[in-house]
Z-matrix of the N, CA and C atoms (Angstrom, degrees):
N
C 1 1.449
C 2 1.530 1 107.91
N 3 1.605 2 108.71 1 125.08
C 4 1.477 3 92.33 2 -178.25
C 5 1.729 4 126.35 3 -85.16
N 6 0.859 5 120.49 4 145.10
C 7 1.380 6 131.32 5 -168.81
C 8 1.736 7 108.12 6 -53.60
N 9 1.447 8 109.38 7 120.59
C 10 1.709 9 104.41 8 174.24
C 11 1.379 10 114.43 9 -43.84
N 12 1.378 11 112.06 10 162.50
C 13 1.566 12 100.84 11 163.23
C 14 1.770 13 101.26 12 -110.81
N 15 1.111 14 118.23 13 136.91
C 16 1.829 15 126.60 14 166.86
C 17 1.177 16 105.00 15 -122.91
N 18 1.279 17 131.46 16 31.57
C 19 1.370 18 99.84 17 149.65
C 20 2.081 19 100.15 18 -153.06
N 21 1.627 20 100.63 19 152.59
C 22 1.592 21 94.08 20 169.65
C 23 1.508 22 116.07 21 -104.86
N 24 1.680 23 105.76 22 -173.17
C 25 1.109 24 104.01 23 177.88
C 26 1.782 25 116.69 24 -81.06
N 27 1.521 26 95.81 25 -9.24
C 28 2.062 27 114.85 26 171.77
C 29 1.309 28 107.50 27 -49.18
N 30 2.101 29 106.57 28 -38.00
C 31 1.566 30 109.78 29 -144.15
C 32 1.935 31 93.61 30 -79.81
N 33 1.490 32 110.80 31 -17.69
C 34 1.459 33 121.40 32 -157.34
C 35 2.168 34 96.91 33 -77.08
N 36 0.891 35 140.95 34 75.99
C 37 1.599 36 116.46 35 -171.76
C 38 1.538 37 114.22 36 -102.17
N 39 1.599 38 116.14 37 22.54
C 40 1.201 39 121.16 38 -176.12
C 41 1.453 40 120.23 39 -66.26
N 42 1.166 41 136.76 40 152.16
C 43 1.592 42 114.81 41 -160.30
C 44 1.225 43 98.45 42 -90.38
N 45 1.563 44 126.44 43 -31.49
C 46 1.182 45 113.59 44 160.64
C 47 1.690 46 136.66 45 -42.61
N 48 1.240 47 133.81 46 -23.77
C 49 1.077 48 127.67 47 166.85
C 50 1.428 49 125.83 48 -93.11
N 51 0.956 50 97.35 49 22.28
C 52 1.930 51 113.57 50 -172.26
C 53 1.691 52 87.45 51 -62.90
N 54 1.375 53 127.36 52 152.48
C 55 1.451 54 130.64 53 157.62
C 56 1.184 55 113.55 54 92.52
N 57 1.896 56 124.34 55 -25.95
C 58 1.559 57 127.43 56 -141.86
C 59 1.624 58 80.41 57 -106.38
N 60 1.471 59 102.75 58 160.70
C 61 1.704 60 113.53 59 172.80
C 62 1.560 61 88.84 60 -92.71
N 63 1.295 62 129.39 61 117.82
C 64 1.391 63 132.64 62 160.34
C 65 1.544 64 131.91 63 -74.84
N 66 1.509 65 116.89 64 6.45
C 67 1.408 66 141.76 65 -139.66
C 68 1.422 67 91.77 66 -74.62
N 69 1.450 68 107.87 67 -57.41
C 70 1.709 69 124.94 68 168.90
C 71 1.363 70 97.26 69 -36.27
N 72 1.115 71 113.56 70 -106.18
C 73 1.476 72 131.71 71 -172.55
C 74 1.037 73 121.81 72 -22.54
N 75 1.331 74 122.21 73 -32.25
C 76 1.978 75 130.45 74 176.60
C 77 1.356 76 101.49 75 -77.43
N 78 1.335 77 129.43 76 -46.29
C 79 1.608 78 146.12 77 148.73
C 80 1.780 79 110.89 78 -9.83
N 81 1.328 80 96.47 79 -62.55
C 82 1.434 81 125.75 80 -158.21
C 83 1.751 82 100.94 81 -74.59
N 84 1.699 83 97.35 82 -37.83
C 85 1.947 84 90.05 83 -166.98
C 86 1.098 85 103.89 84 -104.12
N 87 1.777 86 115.25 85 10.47
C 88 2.084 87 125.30 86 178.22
C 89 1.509 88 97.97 87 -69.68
N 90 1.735 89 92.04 88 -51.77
C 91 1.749 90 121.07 89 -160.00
C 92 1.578 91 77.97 90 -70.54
N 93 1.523 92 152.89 91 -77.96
C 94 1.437 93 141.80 92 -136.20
C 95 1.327 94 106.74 93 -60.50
N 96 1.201 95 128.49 94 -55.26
C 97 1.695 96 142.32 95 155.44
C 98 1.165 97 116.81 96 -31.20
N 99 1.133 98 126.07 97 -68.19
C 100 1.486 99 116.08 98 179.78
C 101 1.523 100 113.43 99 -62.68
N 102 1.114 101 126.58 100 -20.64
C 103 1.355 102 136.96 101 177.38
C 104 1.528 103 102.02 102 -77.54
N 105 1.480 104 118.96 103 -49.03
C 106 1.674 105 109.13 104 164.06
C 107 1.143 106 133.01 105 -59.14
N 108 1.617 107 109.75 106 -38.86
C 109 1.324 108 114.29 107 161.06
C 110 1.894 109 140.18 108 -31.28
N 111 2.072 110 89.41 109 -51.65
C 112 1.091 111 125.90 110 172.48
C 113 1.447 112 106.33 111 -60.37
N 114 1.109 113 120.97 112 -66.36
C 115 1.070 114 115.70 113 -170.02
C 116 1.554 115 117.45 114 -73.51
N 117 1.536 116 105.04 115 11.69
C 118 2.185 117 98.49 116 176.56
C 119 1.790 118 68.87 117 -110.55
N 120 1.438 119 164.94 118 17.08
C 121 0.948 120 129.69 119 166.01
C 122 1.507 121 116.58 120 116.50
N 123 0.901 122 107.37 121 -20.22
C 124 1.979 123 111.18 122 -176.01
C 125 1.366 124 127.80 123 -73.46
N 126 0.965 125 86.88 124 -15.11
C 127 1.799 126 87.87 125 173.80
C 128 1.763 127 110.99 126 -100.49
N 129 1.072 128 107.38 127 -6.25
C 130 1.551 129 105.74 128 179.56
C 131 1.428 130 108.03 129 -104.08
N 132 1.421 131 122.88 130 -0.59
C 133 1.534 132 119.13 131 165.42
C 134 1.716 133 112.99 132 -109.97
N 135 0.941 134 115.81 133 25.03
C 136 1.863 135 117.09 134 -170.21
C 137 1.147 136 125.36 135 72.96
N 138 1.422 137 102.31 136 14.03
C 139 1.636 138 111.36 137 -166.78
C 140 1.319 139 96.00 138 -89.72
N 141 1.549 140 84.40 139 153.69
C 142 2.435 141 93.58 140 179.48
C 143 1.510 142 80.17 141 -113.44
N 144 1.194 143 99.14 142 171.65
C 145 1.514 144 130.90 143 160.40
C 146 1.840 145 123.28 144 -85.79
N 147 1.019 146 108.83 145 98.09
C 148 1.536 147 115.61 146 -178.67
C 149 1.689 148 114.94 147 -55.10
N 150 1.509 149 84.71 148 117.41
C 151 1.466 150 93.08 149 179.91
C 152 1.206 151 131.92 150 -126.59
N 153 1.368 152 97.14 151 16.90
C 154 1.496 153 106.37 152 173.81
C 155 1.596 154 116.25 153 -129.21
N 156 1.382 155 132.80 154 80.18
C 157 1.399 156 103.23 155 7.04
C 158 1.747 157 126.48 156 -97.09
N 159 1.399 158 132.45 157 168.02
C 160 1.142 159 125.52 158 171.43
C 161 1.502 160 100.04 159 -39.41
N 162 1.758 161 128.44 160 177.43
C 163 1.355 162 116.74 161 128.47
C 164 1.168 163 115.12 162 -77.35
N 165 1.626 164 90.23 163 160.19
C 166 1.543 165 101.07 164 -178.21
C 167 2.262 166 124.99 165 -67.02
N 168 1.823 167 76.62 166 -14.11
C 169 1.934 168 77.91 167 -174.77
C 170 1.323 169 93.98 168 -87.75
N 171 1.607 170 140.09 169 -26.69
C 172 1.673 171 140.70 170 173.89
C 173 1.664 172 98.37 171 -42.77
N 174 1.626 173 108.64 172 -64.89
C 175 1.179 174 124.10 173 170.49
C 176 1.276 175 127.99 174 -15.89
N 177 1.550 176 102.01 175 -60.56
C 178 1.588 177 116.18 176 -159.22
C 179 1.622 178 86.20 177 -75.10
N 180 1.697 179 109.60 178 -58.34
C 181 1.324 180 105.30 179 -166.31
C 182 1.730 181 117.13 180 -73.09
N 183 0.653 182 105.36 181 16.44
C 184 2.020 183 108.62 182 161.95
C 185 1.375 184 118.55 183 -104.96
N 186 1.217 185 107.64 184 -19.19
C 187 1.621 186 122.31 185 -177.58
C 188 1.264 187 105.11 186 -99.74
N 189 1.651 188 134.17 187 -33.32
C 190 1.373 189 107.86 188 159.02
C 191 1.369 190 118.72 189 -101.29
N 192 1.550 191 114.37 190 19.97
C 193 1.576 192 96.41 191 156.30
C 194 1.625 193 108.04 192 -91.33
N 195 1.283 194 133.13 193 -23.09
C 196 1.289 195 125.78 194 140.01
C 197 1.146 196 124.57 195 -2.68
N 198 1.758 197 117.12 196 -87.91
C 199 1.038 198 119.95 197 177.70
C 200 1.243 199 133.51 198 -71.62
N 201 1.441 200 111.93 199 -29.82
C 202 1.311 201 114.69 200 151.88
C 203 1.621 202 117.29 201 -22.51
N 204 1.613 203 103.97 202 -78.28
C 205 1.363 204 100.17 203 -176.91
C 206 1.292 205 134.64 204 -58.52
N 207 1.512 206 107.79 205 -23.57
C 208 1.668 207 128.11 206 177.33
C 209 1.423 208 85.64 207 -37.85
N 210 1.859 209 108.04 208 -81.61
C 211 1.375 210 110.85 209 -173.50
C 212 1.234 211 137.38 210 -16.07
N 213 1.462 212 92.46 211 -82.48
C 214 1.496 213 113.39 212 172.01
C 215 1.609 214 110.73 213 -29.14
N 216 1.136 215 139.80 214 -73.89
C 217 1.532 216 147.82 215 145.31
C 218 1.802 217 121.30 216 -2.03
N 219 1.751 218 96.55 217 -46.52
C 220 1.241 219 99.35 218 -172.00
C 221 1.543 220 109.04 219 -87.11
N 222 1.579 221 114.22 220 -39.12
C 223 0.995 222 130.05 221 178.78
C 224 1.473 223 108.91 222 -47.43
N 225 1.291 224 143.04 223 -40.51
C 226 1.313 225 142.50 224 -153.73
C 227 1.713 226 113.69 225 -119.43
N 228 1.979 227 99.77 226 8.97
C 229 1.524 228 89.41 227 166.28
C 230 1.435 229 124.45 228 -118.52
N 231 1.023 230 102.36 229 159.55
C 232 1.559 231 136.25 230 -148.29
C 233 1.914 232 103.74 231 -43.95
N 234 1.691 233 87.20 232 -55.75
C 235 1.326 234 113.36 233 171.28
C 236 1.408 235 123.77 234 -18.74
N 237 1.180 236 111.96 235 -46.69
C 238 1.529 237 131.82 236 -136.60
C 239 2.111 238 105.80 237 -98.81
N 240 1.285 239 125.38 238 141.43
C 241 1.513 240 96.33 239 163.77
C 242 1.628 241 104.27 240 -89.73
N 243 2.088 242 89.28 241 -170.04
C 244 1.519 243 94.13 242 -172.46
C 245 1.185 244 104.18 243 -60.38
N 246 1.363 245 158.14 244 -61.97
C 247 1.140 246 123.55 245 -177.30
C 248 1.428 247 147.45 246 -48.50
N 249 1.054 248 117.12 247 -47.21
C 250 1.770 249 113.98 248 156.73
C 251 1.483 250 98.15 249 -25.89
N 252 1.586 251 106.84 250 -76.42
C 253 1.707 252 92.60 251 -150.85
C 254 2.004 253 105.00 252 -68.50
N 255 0.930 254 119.20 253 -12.93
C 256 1.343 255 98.39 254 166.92
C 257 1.628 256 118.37 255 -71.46
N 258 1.834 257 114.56 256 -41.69
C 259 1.277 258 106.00 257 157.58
C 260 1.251 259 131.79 258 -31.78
N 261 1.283 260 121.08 259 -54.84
C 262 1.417 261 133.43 260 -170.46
C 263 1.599 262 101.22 261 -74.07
N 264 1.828 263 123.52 262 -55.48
C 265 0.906 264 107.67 263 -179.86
C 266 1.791 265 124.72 264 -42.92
N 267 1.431 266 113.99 265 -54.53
C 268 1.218 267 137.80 266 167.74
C 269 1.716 268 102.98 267 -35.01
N 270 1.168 269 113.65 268 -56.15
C 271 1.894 270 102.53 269 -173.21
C 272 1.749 271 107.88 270 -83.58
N 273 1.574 272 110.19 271 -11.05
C 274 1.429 273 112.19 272 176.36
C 275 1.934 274 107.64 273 -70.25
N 276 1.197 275 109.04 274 -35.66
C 277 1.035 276 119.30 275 168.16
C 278 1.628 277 138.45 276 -59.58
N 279 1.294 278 91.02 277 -45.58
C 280 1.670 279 120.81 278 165.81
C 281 1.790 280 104.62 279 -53.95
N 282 1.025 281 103.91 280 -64.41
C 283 1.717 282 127.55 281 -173.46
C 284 1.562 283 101.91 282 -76.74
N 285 0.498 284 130.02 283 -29.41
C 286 1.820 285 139.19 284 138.04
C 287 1.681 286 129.03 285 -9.90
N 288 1.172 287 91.95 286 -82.85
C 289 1.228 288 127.95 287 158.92
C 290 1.213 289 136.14 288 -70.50
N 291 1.781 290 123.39 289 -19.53
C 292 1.281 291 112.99 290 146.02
C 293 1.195 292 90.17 291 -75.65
N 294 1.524 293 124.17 292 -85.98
C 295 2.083 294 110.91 293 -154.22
C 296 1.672 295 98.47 294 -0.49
N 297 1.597 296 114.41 295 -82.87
C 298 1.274 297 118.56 296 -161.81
C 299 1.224 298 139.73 297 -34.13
N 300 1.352 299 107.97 298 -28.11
C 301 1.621 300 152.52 299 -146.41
C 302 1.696 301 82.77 300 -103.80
N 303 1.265 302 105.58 301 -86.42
C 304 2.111 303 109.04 302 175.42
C 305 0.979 304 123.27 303 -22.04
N 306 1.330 305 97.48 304 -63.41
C 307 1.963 306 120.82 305 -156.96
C 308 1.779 307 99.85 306 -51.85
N 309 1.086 308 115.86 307 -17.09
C 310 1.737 309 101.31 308 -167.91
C 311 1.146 310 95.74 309 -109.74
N 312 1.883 311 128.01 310 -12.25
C 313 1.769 312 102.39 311 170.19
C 314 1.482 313 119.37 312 -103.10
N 315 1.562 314 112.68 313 10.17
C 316 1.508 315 122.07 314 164.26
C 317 1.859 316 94.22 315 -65.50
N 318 1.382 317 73.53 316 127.81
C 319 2.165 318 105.09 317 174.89
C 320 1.031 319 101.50 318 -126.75
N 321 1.637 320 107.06 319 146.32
C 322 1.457 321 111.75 320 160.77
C 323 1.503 322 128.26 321 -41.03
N 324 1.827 323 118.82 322 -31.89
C 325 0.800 324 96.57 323 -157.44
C 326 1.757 325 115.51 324 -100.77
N 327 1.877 326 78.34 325 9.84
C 328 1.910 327 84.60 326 163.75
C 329 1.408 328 124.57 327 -85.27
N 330 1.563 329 100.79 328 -22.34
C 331 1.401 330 96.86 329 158.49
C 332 1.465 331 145.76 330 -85.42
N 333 1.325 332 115.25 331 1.64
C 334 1.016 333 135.70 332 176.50
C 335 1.678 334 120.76 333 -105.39
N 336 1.474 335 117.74 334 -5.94
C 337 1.541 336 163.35 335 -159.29
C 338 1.656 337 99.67 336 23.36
N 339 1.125 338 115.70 337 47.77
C 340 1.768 339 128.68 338 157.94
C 341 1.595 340 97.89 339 -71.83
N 342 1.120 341 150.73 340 30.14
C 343 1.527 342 136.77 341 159.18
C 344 1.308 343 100.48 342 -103.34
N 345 1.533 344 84.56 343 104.35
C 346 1.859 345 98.96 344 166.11
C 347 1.486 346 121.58 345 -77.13
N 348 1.421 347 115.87 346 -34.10
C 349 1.176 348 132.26 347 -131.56
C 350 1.776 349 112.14 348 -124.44
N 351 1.184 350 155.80 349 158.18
C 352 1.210 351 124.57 350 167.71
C 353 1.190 352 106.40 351 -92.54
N 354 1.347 353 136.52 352 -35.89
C 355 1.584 354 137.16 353 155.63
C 356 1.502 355 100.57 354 -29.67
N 357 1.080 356 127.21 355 -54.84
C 358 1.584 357 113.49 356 177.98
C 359 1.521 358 133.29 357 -44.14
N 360 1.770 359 107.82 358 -16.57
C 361 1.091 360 106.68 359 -167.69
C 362 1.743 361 96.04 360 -116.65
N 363 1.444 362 110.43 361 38.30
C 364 1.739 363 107.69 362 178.35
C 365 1.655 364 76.78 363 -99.13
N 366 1.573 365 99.81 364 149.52
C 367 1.122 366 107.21 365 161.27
C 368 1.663 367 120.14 366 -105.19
N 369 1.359 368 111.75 367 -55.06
C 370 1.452 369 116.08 368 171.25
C 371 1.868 370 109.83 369 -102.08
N 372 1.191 371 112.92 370 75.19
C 373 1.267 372 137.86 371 -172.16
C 374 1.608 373 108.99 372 -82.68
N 375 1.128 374 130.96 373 101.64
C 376 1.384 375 121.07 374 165.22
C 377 1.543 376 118.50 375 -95.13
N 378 1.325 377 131.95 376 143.28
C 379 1.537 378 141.67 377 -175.94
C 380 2.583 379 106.63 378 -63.97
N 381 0.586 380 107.63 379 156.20
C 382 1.290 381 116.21 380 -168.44
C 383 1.987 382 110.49 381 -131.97
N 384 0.908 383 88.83 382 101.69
C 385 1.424 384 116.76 383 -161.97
C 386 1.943 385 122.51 384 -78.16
N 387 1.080 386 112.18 385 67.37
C 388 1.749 387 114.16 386 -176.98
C 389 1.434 388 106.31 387 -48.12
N 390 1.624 389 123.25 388 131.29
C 391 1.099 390 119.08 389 168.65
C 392 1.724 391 110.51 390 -109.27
């Protein structure tokens, strides 16, 4: 089954990717998503992924694993002098660290867009106690 696509090359507006074919890379963060998805559970109950609209943190995090990888890619070719690839290294890093940063507050129930509530979207929420 082929993998939806959610995201374009419109959604990418970093100035760094100005010029690059992103076709790969949009490929790359359809396939990473649905694989997160998968793995909070949604594809094994009939559930789709709500995409109209995406959430906005799916969003963020497909768009900088995008660039993430742009980087990463750019950073390590041959082509390029030392600066480029330290540029690139430098924003591979940046983009890095959001992915990493995202990846743990994507919930099922942003992908499935059941968050009614903004309390719905605490994840490690503790109760607050008047004495």
């Amino acid at each position: 089954m082929p993998v939806p696509s959610y995201f374009t090359a419109d959604d990418v507006t970093a100035n760094i990717a100005v010029g690059f074919d992103l076709e790969s890379y949009i490929n790359e963060a359809d396939a990473e998503v649905q694989d997160v998805a998968e793995r909070l559970g949604i594809r094994d109950q009939d559930t789709s992924i709500e995409t109209n609209p995406l959430h906005y943190k799916i969003k963020r995090y497909g768009v900088a694993y995008i660039l993430m990888r742009l980087c990463q890619d750019k950073a390590g070719s041959n082509n390029s002098d030392i600066s480029d690839n330290e540029k690139y290294l430098n924003l591979y890093t940046m983009y890095k660290r959001e992915v990493e940063s995202l990846r743990p507050q994507l919930s099922y129930e942003m992908f499935t867009g059941q968050i009614n509530e903004l309390r719905d979207r605490a994840t490690n929420s503790g109760q607050l106690y008047r004495g």
